[in-house]
TORVEX-701904 format. One record per residue: residue in one letter; y, x, z of N, C-alpha, C in turn; residue number from 1. Coordinates in steps of 0.05 Angstrom, whole numbers, plus 5000, padded with zeros to 4 digits. Layout:
<atom><dolum>a</dolum><n_yy>Y</n_yy><n_xx>X</n_xx><n_zz>Z</n_zz><ca_yy>Y</ca_yy><ca_xx>X</ca_xx><ca_zz>Z</ca_zz><c_yy>Y</c_yy><c_xx>X</c_xx><c_zz>Z</c_zz><martor>NUM</martor></atom>
...
END
This chain:
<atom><dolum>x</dolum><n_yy>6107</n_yy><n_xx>4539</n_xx><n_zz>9016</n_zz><ca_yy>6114</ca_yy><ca_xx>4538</ca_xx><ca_zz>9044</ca_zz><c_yy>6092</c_yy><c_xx>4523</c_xx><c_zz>9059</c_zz><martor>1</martor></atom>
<atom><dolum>x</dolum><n_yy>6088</n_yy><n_xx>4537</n_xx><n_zz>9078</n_zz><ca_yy>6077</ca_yy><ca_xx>4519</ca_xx><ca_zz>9104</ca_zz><c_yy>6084</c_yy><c_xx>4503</c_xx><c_zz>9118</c_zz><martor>2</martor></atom>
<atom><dolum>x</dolum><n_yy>6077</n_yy><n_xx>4484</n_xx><n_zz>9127</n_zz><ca_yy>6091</ca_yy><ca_xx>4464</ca_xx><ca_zz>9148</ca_zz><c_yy>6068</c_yy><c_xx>4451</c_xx><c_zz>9171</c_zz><martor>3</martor></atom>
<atom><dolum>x</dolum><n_yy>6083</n_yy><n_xx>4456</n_xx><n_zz>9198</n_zz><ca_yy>6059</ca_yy><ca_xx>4453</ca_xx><ca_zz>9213</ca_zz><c_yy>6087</c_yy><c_xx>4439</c_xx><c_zz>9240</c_zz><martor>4</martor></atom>
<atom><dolum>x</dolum><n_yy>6071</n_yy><n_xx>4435</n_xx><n_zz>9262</n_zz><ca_yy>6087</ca_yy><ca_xx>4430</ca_xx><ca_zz>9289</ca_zz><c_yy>6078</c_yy><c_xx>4456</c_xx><c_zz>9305</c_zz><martor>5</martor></atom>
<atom><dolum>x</dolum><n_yy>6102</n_yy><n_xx>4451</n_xx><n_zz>9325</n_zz><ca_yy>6097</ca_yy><ca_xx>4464</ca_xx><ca_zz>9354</ca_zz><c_yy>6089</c_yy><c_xx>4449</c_xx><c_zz>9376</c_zz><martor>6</martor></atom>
<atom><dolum>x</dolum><n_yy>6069</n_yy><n_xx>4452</n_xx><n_zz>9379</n_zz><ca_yy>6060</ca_yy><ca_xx>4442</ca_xx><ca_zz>9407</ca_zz><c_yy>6077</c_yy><c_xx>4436</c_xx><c_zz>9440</c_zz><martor>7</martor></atom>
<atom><dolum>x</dolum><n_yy>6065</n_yy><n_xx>4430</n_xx><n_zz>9461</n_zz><ca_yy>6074</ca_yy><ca_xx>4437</ca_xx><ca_zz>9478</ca_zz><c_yy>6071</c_yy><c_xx>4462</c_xx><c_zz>9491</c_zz><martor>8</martor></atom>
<atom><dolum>x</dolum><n_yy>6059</n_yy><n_xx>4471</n_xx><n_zz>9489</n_zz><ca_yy>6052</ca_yy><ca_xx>4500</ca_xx><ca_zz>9494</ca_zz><c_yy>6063</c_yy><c_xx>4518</c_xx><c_zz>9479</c_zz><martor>9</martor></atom>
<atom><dolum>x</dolum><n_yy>6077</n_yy><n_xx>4514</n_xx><n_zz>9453</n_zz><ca_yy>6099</ca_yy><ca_xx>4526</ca_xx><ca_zz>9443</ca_zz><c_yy>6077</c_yy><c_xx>4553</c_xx><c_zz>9424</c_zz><martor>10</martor></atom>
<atom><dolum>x</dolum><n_yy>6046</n_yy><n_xx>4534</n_xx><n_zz>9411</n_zz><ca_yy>6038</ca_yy><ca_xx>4540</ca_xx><ca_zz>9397</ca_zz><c_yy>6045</c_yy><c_xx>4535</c_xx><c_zz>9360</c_zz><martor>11</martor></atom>
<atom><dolum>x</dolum><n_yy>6041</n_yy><n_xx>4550</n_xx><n_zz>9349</n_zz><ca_yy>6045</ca_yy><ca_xx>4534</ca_xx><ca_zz>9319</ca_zz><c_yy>6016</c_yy><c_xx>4523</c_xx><c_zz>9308</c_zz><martor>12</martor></atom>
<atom><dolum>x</dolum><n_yy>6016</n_yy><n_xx>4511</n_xx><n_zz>9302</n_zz><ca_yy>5999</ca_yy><ca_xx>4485</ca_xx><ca_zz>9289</ca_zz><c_yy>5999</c_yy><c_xx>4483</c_xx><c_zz>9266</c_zz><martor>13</martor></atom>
<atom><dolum>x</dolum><n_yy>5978</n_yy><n_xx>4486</n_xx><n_zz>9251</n_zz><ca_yy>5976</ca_yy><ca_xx>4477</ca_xx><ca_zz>9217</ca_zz><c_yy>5950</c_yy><c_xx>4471</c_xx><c_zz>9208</c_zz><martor>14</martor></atom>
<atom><dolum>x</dolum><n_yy>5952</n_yy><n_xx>4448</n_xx><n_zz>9202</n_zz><ca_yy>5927</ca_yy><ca_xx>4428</ca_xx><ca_zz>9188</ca_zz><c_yy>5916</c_yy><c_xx>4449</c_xx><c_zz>9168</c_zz><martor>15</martor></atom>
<atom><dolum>x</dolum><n_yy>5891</n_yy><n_xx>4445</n_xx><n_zz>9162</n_zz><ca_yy>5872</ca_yy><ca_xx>4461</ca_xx><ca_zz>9148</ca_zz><c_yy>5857</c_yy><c_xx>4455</c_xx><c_zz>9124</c_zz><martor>16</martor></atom>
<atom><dolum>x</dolum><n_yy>5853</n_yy><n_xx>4452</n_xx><n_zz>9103</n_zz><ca_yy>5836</ca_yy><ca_xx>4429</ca_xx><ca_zz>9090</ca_zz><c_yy>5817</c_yy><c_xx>4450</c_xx><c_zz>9074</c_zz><martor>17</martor></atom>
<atom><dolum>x</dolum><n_yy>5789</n_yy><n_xx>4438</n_xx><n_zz>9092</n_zz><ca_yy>5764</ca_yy><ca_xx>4456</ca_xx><ca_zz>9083</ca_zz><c_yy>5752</c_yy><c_xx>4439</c_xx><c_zz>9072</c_zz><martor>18</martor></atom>
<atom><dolum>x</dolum><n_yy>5741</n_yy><n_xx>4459</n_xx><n_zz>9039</n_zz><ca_yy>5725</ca_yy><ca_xx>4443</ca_xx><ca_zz>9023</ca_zz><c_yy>5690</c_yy><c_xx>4456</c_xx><c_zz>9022</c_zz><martor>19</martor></atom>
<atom><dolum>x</dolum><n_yy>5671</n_yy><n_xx>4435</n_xx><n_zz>9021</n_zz><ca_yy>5645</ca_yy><ca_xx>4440</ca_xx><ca_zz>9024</ca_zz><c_yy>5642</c_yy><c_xx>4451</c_xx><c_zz>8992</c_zz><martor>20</martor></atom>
<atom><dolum>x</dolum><n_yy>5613</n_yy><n_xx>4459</n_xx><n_zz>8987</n_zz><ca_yy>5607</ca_yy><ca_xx>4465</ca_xx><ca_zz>8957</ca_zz><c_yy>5597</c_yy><c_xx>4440</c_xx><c_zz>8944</c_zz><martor>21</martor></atom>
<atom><dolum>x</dolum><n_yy>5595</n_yy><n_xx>4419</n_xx><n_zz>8955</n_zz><ca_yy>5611</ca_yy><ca_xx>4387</ca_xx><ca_zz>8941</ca_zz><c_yy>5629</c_yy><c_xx>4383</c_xx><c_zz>8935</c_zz><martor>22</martor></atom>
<atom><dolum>x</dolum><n_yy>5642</n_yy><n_xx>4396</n_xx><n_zz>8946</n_zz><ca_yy>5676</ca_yy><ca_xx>4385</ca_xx><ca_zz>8941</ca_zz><c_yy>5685</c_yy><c_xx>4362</c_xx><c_zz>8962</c_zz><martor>23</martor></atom>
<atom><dolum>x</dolum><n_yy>5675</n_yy><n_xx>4360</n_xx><n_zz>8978</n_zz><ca_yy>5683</ca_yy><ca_xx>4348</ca_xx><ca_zz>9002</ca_zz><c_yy>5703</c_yy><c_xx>4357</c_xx><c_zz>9012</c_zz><martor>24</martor></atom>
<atom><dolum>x</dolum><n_yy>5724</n_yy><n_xx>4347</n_xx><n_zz>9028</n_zz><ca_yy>5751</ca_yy><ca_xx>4368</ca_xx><ca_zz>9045</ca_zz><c_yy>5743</c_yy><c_xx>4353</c_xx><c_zz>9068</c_zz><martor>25</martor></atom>
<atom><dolum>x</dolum><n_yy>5745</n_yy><n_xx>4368</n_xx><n_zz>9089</n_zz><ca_yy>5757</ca_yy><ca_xx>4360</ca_xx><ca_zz>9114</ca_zz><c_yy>5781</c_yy><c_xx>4382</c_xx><c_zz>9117</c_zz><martor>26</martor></atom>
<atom><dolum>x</dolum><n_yy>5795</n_yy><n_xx>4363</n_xx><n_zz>9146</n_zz><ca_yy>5812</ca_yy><ca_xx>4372</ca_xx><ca_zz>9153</ca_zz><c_yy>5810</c_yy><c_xx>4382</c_xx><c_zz>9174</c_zz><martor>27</martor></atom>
<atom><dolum>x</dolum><n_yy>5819</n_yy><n_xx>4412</n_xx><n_zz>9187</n_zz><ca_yy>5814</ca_yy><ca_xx>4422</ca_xx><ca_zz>9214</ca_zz><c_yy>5850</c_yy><c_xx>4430</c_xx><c_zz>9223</c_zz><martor>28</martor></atom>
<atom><dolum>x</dolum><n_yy>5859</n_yy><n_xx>4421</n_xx><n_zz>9239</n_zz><ca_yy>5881</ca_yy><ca_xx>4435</ca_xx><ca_zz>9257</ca_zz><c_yy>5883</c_yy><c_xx>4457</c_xx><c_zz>9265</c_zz><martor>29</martor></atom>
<atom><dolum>x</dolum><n_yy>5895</n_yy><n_xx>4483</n_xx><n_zz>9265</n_zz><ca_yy>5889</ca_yy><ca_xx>4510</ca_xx><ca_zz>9269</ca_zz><c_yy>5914</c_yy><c_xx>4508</c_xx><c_zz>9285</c_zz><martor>30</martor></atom>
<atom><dolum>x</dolum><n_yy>5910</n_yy><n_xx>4533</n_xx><n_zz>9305</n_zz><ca_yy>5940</ca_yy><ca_xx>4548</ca_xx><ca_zz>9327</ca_zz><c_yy>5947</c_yy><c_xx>4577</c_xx><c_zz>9296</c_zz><martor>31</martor></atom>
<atom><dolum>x</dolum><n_yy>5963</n_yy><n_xx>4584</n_xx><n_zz>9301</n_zz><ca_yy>5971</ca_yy><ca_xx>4603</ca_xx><ca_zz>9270</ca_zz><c_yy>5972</c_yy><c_xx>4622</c_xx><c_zz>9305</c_zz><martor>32</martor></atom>
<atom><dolum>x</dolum><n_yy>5954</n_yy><n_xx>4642</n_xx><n_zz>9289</n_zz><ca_yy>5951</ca_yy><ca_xx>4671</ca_xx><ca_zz>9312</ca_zz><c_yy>5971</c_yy><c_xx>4696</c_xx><c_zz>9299</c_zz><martor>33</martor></atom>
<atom><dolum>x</dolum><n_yy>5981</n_yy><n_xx>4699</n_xx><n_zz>9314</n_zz><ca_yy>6004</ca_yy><ca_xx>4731</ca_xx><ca_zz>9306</ca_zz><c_yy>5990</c_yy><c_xx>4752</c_xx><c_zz>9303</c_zz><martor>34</martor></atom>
<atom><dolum>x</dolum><n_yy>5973</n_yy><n_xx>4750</n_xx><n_zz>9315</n_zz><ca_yy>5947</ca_yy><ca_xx>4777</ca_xx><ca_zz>9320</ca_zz><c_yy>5921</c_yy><c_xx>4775</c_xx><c_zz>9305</c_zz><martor>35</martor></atom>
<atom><dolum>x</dolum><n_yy>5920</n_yy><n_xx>4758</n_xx><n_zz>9272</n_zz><ca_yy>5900</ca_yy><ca_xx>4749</ca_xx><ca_zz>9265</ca_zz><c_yy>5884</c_yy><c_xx>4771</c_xx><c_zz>9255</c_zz><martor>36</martor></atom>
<atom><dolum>x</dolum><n_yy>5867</n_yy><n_xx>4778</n_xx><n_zz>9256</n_zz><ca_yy>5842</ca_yy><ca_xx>4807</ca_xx><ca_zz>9239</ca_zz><c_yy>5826</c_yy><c_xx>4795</c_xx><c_zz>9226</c_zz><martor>37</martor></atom>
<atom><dolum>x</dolum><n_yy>5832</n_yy><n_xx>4779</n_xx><n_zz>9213</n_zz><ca_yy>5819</ca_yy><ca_xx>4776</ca_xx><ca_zz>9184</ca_zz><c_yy>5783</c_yy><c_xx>4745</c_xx><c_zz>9187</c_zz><martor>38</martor></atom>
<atom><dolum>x</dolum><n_yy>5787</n_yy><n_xx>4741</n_xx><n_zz>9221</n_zz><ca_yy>5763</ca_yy><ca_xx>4723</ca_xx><ca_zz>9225</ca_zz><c_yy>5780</c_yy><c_xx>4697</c_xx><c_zz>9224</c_zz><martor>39</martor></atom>
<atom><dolum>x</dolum><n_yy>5762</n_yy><n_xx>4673</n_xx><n_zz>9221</n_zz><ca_yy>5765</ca_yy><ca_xx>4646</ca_xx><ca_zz>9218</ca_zz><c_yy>5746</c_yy><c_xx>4636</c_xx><c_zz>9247</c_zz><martor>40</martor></atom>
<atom><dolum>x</dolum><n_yy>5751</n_yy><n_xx>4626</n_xx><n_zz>9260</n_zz><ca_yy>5734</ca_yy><ca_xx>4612</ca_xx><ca_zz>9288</ca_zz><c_yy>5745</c_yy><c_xx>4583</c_xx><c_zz>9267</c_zz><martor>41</martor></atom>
<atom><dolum>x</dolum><n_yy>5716</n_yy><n_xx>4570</n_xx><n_zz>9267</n_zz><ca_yy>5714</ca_yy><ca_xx>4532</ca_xx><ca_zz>9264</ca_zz><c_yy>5693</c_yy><c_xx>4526</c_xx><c_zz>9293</c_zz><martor>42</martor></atom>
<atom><dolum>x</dolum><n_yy>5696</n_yy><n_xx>4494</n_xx><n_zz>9292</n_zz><ca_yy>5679</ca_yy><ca_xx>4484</ca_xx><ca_zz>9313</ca_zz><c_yy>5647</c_yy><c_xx>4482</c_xx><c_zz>9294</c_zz><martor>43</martor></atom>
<atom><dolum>x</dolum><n_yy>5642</n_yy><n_xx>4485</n_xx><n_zz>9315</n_zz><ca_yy>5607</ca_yy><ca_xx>4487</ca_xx><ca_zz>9310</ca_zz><c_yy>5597</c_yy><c_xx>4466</c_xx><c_zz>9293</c_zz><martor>44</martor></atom>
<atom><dolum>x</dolum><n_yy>5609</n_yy><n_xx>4434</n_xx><n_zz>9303</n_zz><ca_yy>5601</ca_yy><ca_xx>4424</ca_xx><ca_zz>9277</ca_zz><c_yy>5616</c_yy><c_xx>4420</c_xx><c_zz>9250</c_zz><martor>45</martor></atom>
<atom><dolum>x</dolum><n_yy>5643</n_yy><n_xx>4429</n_xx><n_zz>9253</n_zz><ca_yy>5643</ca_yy><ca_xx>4430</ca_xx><ca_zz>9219</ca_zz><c_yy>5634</c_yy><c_xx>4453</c_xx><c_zz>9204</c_zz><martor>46</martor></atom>
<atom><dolum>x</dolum><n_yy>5620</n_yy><n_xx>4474</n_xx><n_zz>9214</n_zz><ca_yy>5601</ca_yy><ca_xx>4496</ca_xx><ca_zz>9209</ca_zz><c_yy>5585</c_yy><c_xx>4488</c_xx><c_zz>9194</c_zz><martor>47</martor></atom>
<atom><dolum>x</dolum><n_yy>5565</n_yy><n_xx>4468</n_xx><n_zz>9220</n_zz><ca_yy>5538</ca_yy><ca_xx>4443</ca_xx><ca_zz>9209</ca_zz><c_yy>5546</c_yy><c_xx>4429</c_xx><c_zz>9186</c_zz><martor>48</martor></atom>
<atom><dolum>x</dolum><n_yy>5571</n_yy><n_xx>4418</n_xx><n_zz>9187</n_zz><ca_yy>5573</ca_yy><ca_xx>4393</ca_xx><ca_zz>9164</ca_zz><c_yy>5582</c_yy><c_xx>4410</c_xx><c_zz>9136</c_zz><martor>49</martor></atom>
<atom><dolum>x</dolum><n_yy>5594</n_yy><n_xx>4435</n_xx><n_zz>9135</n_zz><ca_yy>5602</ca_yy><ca_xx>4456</ca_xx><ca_zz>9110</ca_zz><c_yy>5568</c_yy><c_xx>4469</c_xx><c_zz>9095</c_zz><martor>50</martor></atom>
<atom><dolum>x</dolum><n_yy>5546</n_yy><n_xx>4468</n_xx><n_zz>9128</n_zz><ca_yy>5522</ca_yy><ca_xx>4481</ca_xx><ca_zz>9107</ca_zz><c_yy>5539</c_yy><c_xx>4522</c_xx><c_zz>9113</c_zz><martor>51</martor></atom>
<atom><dolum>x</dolum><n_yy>5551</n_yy><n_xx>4519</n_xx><n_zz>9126</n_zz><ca_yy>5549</ca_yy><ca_xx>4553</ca_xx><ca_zz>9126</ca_zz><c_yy>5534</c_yy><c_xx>4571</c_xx><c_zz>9137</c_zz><martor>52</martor></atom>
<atom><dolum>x</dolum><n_yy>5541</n_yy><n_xx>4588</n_xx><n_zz>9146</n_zz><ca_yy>5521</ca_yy><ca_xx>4614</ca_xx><ca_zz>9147</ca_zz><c_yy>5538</c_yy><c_xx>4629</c_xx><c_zz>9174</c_zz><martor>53</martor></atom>
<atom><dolum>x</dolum><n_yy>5520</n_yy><n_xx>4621</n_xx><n_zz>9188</n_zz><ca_yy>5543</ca_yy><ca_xx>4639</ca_xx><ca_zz>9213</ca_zz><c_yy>5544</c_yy><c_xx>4667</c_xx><c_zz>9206</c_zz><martor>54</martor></atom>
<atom><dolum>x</dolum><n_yy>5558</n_yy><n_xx>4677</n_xx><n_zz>9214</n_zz><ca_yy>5568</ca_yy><ca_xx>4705</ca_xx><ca_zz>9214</ca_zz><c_yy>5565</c_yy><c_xx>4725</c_xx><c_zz>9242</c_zz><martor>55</martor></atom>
<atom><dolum>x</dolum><n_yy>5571</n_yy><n_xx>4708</n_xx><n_zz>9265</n_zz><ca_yy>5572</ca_yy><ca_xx>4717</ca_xx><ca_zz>9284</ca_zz><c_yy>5577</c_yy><c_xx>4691</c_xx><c_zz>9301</c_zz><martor>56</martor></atom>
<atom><dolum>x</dolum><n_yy>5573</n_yy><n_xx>4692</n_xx><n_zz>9329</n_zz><ca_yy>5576</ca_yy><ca_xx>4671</ca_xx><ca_zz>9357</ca_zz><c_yy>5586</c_yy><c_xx>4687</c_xx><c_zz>9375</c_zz><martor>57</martor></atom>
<atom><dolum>x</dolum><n_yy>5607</n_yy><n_xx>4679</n_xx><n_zz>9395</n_zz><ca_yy>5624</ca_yy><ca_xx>4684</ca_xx><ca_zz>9410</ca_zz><c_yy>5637</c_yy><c_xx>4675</c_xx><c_zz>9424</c_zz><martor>58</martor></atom>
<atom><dolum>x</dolum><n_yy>5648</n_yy><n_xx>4669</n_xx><n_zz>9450</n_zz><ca_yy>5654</ca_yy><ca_xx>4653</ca_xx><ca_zz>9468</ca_zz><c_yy>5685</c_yy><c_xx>4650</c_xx><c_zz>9462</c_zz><martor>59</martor></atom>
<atom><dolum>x</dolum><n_yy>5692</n_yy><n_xx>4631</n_xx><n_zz>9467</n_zz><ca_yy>5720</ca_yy><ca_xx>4615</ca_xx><ca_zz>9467</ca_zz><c_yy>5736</c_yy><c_xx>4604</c_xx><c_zz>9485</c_zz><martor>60</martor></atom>
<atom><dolum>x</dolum><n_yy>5763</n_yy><n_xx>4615</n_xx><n_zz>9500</n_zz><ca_yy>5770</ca_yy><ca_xx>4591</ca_xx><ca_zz>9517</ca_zz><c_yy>5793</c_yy><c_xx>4570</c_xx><c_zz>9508</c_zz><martor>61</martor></atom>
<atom><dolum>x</dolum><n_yy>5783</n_yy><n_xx>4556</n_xx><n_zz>9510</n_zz><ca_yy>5802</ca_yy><ca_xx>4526</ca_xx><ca_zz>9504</ca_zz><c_yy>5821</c_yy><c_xx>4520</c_xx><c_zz>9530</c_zz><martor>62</martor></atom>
<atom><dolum>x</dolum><n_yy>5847</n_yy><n_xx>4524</n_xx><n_zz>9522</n_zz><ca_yy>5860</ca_yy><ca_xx>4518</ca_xx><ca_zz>9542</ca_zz><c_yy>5876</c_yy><c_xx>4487</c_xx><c_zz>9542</c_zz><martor>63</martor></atom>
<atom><dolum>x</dolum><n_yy>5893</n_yy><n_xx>4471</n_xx><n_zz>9564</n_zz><ca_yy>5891</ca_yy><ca_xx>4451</ca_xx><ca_zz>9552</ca_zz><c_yy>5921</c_yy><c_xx>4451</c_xx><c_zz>9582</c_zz><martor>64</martor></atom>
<atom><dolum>x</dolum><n_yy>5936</n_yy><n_xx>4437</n_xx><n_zz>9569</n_zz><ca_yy>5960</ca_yy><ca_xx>4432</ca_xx><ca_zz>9598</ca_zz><c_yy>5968</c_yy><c_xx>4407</c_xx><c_zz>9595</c_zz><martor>65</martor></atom>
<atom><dolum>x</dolum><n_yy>5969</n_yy><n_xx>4390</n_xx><n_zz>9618</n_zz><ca_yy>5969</ca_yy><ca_xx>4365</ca_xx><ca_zz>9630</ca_zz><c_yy>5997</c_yy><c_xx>4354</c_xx><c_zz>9635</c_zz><martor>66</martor></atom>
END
């Protein structure tokens, strides 16, 4: 099972835990998309800090309510 929150925006939410080829984990927070096709979007620098290989770049909007 999964276990995550709902936001205020009445997003679902689930912690992430990415491992480097150290074996390092971080943890990233993800929105769970209904419409997912198979891509992963991370922030740019845990990209940098994983050592990966971009794939592709693409614009994003971050929305945010007050």
């Amino acid at each position: 099972m999964i276990a995550g929150i709902v936001n205020a925006d009445f997003e679902a939410i689930i912690s992430l835990s990415i491992c480097d080829s150290e074996g390092n984990i971080y943890a990233q927070d993800a929105v769970v998309d209904t419409g997912f096709n198979g891509w992963l979007s991370l922030p740019p620098d845990l990209i940098d800090q994983l050592n990966l290989k971009w794939k592709r770049r693409g614009r994003a909007i971050q929305q945010f309510s007050f």
